[in-house]
GUMIVO-966268 format. One record per residue: chain; x negated, y negated, z of N, C-alpha, C, O in turn; residue in one letter. Coordinates in Angstrom, 3 decimals. Layout:
BEGIN
+----+----------+----------+----------+----------+----------+----------+----------+----------+----------+----------+----------+----------+----+
: ch :     n.c1 :     n.c2 :     n.c3 :    ca.c1 :    ca.c2 :    ca.c3 :     c.c1 :     c.c2 :     c.c3 :     o.c1 :     o.c2 :     o.c3 : aa :
+----+----------+----------+----------+----------+----------+----------+----------+----------+----------+----------+----------+----------+----+
:  A :        X :        Y :        Z :        X :        Y :        Z :        X :        Y :        Z :        X :        Y :        Z :  A :
...
+----+----------+----------+----------+----------+----------+----------+----------+----------+----------+----------+----------+----------+----+
END
This chain:
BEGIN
+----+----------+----------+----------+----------+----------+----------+----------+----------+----------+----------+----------+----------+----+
: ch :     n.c1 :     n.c2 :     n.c3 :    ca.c1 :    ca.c2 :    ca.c3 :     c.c1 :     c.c2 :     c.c3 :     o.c1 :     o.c2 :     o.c3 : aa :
+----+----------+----------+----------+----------+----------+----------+----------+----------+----------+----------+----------+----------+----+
:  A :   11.980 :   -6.706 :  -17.408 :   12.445 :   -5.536 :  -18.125 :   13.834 :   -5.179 :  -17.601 :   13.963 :   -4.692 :  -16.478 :  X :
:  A :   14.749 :   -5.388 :  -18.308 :   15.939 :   -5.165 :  -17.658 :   16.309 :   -3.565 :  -17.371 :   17.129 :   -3.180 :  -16.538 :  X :
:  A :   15.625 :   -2.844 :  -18.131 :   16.086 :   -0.804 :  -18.081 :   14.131 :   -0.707 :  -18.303 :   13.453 :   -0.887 :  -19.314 :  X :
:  A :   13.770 :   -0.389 :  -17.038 :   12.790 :    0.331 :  -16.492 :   12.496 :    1.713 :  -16.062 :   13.527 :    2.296 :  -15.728 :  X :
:  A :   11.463 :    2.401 :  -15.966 :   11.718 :    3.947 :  -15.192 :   10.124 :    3.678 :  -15.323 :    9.395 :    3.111 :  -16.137 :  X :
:  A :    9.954 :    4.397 :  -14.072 :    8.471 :    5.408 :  -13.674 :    8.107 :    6.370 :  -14.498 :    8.558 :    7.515 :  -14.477 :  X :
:  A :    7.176 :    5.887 :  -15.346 :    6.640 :    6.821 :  -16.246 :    5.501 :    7.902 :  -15.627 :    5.483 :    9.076 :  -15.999 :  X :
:  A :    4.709 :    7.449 :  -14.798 :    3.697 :    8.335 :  -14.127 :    3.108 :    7.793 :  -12.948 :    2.446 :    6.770 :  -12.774 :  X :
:  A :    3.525 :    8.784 :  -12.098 :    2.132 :    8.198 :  -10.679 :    1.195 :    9.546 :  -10.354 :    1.260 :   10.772 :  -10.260 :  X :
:  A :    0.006 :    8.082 :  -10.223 :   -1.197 :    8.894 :  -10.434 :   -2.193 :    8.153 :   -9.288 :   -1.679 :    7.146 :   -8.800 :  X :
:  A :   -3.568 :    8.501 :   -8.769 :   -4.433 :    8.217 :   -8.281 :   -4.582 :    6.907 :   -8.378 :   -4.801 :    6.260 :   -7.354 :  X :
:  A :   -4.484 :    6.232 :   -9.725 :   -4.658 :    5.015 :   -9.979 :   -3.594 :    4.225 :   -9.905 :   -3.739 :    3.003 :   -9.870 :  X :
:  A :   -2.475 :    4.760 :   -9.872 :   -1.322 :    3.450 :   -9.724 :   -0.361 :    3.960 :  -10.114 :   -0.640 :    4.921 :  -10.830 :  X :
:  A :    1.283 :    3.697 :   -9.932 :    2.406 :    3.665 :  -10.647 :    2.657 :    3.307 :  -12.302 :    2.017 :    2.279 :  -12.526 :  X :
:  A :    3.165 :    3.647 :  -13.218 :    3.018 :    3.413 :  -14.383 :    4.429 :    3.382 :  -14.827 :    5.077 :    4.428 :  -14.867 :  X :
:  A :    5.017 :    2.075 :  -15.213 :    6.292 :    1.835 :  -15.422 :    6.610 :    1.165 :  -16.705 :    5.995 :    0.167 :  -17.083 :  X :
:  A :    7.391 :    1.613 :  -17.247 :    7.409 :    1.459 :  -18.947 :    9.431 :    0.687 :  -18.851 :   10.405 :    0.879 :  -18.124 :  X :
:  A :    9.113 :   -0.164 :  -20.037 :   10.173 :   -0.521 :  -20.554 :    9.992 :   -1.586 :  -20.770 :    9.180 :   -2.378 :  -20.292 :  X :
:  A :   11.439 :   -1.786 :  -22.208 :   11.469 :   -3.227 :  -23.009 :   11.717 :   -4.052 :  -22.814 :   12.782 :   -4.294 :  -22.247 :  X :
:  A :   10.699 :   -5.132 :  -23.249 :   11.194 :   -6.366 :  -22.386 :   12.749 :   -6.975 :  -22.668 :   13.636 :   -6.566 :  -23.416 :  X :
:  A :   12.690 :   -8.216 :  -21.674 :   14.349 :   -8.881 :  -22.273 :   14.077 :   -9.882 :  -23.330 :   13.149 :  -10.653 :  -23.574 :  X :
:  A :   15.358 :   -9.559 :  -23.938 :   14.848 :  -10.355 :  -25.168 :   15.086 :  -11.762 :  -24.867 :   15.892 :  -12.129 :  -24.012 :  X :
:  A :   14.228 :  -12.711 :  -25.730 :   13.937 :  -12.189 :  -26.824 :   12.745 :  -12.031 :  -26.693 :   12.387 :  -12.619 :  -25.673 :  X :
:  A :   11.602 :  -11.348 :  -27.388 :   10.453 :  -10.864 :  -27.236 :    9.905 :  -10.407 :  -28.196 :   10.632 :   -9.722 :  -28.916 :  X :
:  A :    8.486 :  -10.564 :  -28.610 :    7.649 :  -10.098 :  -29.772 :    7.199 :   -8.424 :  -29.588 :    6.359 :   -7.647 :  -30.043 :  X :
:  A :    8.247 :   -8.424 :  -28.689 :    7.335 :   -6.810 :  -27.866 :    8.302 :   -5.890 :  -27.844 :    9.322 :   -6.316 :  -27.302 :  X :
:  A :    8.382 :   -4.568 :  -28.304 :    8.783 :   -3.697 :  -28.496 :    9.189 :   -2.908 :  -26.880 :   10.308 :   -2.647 :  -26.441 :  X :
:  A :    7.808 :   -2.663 :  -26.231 :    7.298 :   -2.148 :  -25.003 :    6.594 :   -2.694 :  -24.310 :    5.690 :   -3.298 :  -24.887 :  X :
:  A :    6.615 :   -2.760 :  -23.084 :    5.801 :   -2.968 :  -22.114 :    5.531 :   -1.830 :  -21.136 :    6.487 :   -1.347 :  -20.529 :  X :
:  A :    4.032 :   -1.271 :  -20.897 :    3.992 :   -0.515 :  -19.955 :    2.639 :   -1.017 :  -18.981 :    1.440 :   -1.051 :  -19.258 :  X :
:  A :    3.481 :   -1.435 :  -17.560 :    2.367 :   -1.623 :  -16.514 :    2.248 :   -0.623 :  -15.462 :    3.011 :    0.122 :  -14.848 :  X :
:  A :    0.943 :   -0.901 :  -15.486 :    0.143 :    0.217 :  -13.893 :    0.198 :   -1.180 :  -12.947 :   -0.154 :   -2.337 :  -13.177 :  X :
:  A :    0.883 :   -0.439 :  -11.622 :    1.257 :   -0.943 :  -11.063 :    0.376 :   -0.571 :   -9.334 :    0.777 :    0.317 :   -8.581 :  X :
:  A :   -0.535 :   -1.253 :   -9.104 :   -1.368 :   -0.864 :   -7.127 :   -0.061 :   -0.472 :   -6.496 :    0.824 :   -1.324 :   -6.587 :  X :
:  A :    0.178 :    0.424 :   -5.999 :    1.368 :    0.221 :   -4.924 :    1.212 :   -0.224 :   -3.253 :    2.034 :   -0.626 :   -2.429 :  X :
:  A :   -0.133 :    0.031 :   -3.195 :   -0.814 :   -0.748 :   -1.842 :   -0.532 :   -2.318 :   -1.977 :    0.072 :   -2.982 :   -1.134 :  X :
:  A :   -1.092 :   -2.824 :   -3.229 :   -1.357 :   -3.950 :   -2.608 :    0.469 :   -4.944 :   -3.874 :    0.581 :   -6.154 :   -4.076 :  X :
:  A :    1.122 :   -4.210 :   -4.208 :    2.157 :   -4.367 :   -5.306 :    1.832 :   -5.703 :   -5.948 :    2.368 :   -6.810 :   -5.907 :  X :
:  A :    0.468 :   -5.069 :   -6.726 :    0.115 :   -5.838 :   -7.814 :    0.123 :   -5.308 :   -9.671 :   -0.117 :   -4.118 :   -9.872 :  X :
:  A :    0.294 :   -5.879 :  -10.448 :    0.268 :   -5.206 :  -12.010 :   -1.119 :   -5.459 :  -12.122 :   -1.502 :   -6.598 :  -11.854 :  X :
:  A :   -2.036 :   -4.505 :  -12.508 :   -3.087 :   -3.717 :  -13.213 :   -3.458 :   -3.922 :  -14.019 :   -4.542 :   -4.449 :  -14.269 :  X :
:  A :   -2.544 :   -3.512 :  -14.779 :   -2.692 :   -3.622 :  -16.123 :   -1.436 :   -3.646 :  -16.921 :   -0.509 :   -3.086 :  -16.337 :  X :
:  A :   -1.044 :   -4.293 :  -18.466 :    0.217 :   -4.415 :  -19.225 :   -0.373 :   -4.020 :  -20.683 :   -1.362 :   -4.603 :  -21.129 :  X :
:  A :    0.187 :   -3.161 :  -21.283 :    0.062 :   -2.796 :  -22.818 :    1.301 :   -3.403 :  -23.190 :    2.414 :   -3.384 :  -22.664 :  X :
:  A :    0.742 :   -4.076 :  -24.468 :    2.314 :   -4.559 :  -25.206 :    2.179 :   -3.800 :  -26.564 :    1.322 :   -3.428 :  -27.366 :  X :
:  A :    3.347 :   -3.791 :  -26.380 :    3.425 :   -2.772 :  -28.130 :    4.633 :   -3.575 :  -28.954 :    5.631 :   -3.983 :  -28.359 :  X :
:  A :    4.444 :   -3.751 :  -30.334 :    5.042 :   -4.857 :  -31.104 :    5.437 :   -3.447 :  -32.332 :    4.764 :   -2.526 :  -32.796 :  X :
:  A :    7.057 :   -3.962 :  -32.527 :    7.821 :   -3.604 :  -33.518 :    8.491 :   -1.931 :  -33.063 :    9.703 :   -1.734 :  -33.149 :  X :
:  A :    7.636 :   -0.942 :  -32.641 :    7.481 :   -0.038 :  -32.218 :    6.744 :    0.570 :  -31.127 :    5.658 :    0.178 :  -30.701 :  X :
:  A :    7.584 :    1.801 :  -30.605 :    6.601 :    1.956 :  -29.638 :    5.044 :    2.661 :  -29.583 :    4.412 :    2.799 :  -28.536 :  X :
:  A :    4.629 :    3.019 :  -30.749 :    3.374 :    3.484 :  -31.141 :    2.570 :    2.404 :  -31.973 :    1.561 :    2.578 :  -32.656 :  X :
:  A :    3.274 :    1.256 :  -31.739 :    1.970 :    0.014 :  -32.068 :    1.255 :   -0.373 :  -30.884 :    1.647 :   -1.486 :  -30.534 :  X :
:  A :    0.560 :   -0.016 :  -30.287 :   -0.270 :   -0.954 :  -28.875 :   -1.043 :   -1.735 :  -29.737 :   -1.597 :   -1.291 :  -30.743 :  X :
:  A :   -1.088 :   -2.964 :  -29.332 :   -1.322 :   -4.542 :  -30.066 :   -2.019 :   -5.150 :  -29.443 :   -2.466 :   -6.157 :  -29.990 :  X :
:  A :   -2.442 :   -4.868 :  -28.064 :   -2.520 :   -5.904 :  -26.767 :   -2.389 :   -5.268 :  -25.273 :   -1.347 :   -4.793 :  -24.821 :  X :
:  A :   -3.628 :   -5.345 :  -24.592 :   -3.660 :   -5.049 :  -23.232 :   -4.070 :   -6.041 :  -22.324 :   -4.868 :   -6.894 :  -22.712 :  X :
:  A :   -3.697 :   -6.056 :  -21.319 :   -4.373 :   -7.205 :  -20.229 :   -4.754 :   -6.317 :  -18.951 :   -4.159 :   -5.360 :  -18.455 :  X :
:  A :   -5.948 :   -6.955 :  -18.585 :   -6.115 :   -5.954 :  -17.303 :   -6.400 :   -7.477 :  -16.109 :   -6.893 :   -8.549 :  -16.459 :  X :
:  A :   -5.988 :   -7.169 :  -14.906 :   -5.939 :   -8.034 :  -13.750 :   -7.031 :   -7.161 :  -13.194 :   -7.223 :   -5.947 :  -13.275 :  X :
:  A :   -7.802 :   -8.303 :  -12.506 :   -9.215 :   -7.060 :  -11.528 :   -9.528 :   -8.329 :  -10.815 :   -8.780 :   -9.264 :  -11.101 :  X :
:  A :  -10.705 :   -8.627 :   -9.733 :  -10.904 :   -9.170 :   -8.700 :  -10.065 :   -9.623 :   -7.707 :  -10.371 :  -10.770 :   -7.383 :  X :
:  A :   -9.097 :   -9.165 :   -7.074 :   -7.914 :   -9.265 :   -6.501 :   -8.312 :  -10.094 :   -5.241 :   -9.455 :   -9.801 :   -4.890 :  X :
:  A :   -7.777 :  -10.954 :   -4.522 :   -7.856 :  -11.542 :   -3.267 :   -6.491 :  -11.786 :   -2.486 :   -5.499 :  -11.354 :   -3.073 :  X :
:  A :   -6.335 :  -12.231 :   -1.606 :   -5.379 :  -12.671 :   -1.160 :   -5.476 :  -14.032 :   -0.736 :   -6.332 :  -14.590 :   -0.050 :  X :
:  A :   -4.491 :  -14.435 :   -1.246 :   -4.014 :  -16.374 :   -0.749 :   -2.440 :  -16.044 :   -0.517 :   -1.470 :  -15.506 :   -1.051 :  X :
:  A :   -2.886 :  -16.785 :    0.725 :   -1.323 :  -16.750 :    0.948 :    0.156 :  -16.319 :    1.463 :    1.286 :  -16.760 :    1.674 :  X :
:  A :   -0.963 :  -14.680 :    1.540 :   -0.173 :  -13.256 :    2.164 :   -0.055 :  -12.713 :    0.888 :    0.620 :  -11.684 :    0.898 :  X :
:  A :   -0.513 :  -13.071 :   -0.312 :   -0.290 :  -12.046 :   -1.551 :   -1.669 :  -12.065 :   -2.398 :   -2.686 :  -12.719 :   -2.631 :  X :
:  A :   -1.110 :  -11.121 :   -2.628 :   -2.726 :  -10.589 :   -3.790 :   -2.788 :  -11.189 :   -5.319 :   -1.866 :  -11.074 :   -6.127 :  X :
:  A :   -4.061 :  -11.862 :   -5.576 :   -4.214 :  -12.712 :   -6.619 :   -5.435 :  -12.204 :   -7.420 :   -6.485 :  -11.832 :   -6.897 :  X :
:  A :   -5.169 :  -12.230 :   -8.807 :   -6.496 :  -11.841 :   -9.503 :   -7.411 :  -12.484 :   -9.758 :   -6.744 :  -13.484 :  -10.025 :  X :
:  A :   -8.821 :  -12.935 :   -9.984 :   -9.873 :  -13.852 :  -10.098 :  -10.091 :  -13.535 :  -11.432 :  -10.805 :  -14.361 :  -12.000 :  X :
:  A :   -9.683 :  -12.539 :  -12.170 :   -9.921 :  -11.637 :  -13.196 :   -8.927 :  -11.421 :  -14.049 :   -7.958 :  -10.704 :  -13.799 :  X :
:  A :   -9.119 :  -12.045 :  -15.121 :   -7.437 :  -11.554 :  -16.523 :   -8.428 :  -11.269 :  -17.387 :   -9.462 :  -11.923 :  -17.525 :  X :
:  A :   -8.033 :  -10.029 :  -18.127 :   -8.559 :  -10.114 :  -19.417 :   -7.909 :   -9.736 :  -20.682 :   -6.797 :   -9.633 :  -20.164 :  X :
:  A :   -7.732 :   -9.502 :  -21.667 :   -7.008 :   -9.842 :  -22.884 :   -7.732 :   -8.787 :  -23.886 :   -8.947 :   -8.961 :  -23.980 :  X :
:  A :   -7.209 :   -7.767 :  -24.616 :   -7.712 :   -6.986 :  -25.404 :   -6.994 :   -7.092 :  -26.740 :   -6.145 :   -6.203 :  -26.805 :  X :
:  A :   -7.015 :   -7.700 :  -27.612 :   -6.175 :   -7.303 :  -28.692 :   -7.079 :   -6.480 :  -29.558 :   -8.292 :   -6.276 :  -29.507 :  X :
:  A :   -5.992 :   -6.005 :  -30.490 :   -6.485 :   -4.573 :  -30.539 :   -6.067 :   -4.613 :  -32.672 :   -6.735 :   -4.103 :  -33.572 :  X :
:  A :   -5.044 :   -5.242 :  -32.750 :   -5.239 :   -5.755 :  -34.226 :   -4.649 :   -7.114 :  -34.519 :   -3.459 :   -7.347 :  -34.734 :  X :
:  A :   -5.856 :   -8.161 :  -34.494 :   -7.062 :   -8.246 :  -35.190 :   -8.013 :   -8.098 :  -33.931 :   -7.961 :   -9.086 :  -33.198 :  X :
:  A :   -8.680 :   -7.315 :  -33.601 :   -9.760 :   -6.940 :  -32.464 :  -10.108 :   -8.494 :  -32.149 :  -10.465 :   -9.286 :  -33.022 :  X :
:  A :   -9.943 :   -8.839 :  -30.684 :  -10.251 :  -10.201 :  -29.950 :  -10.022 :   -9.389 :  -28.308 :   -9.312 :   -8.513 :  -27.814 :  X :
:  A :  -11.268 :  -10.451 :  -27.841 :  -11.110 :  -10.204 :  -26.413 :  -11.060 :  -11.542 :  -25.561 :  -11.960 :  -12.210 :  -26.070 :  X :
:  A :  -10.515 :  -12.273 :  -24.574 :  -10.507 :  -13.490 :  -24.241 :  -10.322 :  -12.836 :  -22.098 :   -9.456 :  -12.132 :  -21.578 :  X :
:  A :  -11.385 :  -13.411 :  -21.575 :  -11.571 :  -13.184 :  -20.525 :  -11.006 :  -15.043 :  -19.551 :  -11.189 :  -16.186 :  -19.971 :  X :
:  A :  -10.263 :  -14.538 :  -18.094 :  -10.028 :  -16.047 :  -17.601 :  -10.328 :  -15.326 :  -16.249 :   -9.910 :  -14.278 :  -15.757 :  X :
:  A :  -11.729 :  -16.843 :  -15.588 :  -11.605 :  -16.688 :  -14.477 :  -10.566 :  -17.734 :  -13.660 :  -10.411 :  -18.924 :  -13.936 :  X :
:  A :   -9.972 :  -17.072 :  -12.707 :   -9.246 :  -17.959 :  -11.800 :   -9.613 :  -18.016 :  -10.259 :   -9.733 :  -16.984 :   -9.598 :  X :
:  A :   -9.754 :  -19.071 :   -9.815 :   -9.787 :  -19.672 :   -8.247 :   -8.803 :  -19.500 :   -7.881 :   -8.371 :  -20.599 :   -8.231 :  X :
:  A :   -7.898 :  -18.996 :   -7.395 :   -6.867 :  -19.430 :   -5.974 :   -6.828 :  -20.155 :   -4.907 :   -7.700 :  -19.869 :   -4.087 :  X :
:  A :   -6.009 :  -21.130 :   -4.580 :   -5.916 :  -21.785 :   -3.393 :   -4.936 :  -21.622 :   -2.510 :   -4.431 :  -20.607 :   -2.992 :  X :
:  A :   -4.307 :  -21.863 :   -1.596 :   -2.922 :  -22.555 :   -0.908 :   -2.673 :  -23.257 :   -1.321 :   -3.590 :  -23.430 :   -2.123 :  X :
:  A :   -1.641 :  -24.386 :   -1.535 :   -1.175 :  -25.642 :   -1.433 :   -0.122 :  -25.504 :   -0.489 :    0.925 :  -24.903 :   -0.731 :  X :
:  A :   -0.475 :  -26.217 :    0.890 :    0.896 :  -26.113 :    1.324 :    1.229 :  -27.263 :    1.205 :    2.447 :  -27.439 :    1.249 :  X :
:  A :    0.537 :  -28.243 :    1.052 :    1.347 :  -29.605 :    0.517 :    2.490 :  -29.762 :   -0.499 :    3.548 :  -30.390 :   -0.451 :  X :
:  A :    1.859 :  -28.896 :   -1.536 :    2.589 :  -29.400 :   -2.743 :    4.336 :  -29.544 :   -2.079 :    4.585 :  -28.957 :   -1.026 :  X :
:  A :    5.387 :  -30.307 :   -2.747 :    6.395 :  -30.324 :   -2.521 :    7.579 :  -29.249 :   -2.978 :    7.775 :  -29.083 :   -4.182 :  X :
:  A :    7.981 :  -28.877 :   -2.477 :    9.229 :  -27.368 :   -2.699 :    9.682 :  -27.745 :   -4.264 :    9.511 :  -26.958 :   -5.195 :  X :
:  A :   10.266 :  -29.026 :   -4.407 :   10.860 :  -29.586 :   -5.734 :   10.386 :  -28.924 :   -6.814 :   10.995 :  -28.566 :   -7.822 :  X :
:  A :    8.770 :  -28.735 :   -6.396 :    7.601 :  -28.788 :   -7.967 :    7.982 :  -26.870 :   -8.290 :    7.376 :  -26.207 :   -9.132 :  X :
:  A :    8.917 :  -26.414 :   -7.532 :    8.865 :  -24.632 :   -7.534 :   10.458 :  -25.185 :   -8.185 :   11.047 :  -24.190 :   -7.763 :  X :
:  A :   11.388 :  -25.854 :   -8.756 :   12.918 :  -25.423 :   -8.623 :   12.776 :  -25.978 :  -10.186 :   12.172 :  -27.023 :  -10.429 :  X :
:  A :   13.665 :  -24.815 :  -11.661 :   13.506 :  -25.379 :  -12.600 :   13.168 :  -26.773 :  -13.222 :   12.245 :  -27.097 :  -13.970 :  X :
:  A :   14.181 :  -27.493 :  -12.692 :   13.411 :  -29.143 :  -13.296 :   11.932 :  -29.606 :  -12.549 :   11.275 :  -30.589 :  -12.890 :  X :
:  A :   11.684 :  -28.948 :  -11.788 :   10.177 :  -28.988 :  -11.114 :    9.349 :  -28.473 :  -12.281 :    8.799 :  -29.098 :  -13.189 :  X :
:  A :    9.398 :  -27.303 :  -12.048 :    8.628 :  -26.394 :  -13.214 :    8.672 :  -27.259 :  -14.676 :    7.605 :  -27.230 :  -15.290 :  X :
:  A :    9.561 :  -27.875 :  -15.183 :    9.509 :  -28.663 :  -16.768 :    9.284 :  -29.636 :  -16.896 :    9.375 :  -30.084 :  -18.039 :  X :
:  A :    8.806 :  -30.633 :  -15.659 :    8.249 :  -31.791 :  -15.295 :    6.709 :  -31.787 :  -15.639 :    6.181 :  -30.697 :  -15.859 :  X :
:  A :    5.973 :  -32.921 :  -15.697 :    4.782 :  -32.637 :  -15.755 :    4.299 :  -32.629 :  -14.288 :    5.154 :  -32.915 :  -13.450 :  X :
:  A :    3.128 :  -32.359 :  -13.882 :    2.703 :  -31.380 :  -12.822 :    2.459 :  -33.204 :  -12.012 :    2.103 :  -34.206 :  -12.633 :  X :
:  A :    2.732 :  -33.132 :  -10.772 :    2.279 :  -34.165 :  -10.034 :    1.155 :  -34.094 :   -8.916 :    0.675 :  -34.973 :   -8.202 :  X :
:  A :    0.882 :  -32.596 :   -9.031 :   -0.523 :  -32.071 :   -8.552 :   -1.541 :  -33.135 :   -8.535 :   -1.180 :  -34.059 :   -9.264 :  X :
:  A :   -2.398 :  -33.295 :   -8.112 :   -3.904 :  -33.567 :   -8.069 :   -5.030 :  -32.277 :   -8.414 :   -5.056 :  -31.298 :   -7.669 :  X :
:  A :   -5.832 :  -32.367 :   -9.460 :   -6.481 :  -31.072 :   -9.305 :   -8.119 :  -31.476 :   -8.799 :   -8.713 :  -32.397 :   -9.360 :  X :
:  A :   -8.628 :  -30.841 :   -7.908 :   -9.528 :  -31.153 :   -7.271 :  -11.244 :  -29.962 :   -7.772 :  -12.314 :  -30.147 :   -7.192 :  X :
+----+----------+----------+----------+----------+----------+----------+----------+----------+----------+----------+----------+----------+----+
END
């Protein structure tokens, strides 16, 4: 989000609103944000306007790998045409993997991982 602001802090988290960079199908983005553990919560996307909410995702089972906090938990709300799509995720380390596989032409390569 290139022009952000703190929309609300509350019991539950920081709440920070603004449009994404373009280009983008999204009007708005507003995430609740842990400030303990500085993880996103949750993201509403809003399409065309900012009084369309279209789409929420919520992050939940949080762990840490790594020294950072990871979700076990995504979930997906769309909201028109009503769909819900839930992903569990494992976390690992890799400290093997090679630095290369993190630097753009890494990332657009196909993965030289092993998945176990």
């Amino acid at each position: 989000m290139p022009v952000a602001q703190v929309s609300d802090e509350n019991p539950v988290g920081v709440v920070v609103t603004g449009a994404p960079a373009p280009p983008s199908a999204y009007a708005l983005l507003v995430l609740t944000i842990d400030p303990d553990r500085n993880v996103i919560m949750q993201t509403k996307y809003y399409r065309d306007s900012i009084s369309n909410l279209v789409k929420i995702r919520k992050d939940d089972d949080f762990s840490q790998v790594g020294g950072r906090w990871r979700p076990a938990t995504v979930g997906f709300e769309g909201l028109r045409p009503p769909s819900t799509t839930r992903l569990a995720l494992t976390w690992r380390e890799a400290p093997d993997a090679p630095a290369a596989l993190l630097t753009p032409a890494g990332l657009r390569a196909p993965s030289t991982l092993v998945w176990q």
